[in-house]
C-alpha positions in Angstrom: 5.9 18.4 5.4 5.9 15.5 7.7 8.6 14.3 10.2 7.4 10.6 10.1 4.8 8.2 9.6 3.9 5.1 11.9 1.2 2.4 11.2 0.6 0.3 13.9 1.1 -4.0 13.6 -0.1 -6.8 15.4 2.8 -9.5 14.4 6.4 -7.0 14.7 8.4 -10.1 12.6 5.2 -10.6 10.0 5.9 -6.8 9.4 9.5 -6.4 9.1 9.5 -9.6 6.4 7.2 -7.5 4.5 8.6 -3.9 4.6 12.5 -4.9 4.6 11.6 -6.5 0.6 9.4 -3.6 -0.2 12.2 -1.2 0.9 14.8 -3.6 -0.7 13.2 -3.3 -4.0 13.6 0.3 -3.6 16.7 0.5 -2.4 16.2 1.0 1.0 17.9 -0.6 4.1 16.8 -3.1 6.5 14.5 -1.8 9.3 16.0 -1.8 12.9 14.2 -3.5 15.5 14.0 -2.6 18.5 11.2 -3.6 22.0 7.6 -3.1 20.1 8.7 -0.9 17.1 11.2 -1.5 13.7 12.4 1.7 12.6 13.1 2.6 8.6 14.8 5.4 7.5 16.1 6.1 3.8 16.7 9.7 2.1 16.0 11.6 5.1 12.3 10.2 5.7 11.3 7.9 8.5 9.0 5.1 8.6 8.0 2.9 12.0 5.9 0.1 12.4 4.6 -0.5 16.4 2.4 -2.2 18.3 0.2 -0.1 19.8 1.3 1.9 22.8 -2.0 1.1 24.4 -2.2 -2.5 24.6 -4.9 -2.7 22.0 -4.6 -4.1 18.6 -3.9 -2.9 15.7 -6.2 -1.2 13.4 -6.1 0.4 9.6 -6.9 3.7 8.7 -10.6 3.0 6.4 -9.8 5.8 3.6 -5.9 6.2 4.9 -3.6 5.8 2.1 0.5 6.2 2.6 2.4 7.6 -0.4 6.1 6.5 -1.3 7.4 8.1 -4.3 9.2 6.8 -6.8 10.1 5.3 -10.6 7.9 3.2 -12.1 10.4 0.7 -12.3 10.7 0.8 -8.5 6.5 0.6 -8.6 6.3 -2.8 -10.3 9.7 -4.2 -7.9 7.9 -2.5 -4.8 4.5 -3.9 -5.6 6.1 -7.5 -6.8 8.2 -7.6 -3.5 5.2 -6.6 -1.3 2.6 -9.3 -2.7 5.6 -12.0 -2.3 6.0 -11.4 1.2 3.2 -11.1 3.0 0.8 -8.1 1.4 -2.0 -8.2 -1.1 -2.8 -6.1 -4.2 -5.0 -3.6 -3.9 -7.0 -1.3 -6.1 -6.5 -1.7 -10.1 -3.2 -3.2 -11.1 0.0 -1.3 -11.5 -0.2 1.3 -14.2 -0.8 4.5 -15.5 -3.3 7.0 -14.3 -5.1 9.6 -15.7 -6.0 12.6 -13.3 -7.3 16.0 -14.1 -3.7 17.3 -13.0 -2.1 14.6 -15.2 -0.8 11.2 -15.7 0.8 9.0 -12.7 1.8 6.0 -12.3 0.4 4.3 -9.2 0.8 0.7 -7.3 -1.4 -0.3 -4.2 -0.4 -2.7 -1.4 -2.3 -3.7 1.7 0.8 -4.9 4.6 -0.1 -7.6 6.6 -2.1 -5.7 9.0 -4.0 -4.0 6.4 -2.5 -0.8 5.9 -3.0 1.1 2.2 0.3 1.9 0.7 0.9 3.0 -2.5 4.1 4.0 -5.0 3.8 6.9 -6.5 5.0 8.5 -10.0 4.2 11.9 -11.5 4.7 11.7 -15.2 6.3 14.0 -17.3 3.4 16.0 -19.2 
């Protein structure tokens, strides 16, 4: 549904020490760096960090979340990689959730700017 997804970063090397590991964990590559942006892409998705076209600085979304799927496995490495380089636990702890629709399991990460990020799982029913 979505072509890519940018979040916007006050300190470009802060950033790319943190996303490269939680990318790494889950097997993605290193991001590319270019003049004000690094650029990830893995599986056919694309993910860019920036500093803010306008000269202003960075801000999170209050209420935004970005979703990454994958294992749970890849949660706990993802979350584990995150909090050791630079990003802070957010929400409950990694783990199962129960949700009308069923059970996921779910990881929360605030990046050094303060961005919500979270791995996803949909568990078999």
């Amino acid at each position: 549904m979505f072509s890519h997804i940018v979040v916007g970063s006050n300190d470009l090397e802060k950033s790319k020490t943190f996303y490269d590991a939680v990318f790494a964990a889950i097997g993605g590559p290193s991001g590319m760096a270019m003049p004000g942006r690094l650029m990830y892409m893995h599986n056919g998705s694309n993910f860019m960090v920036v500093t803010p076209i306008n000269g202003q600085p960075a801000t999170h979304a209050n209420g935004g979340t970005i979703g990454f799927t994958m294992t749970p496995e890849q949660a706990d490495a993802w979350h584990a990689a995150g909090v050791a380089n630079g990003g802070a636990t957010c929400e409950d702890p990694p783990g199962v959730r129960e949700a009308p629709f069923g059970k996921m399991y779910l990881a929360y990460l605030r990046d050094p700017d303060g961005n919500k990020l979270c791995a996803f799982h949909m568990m078999a029913q």
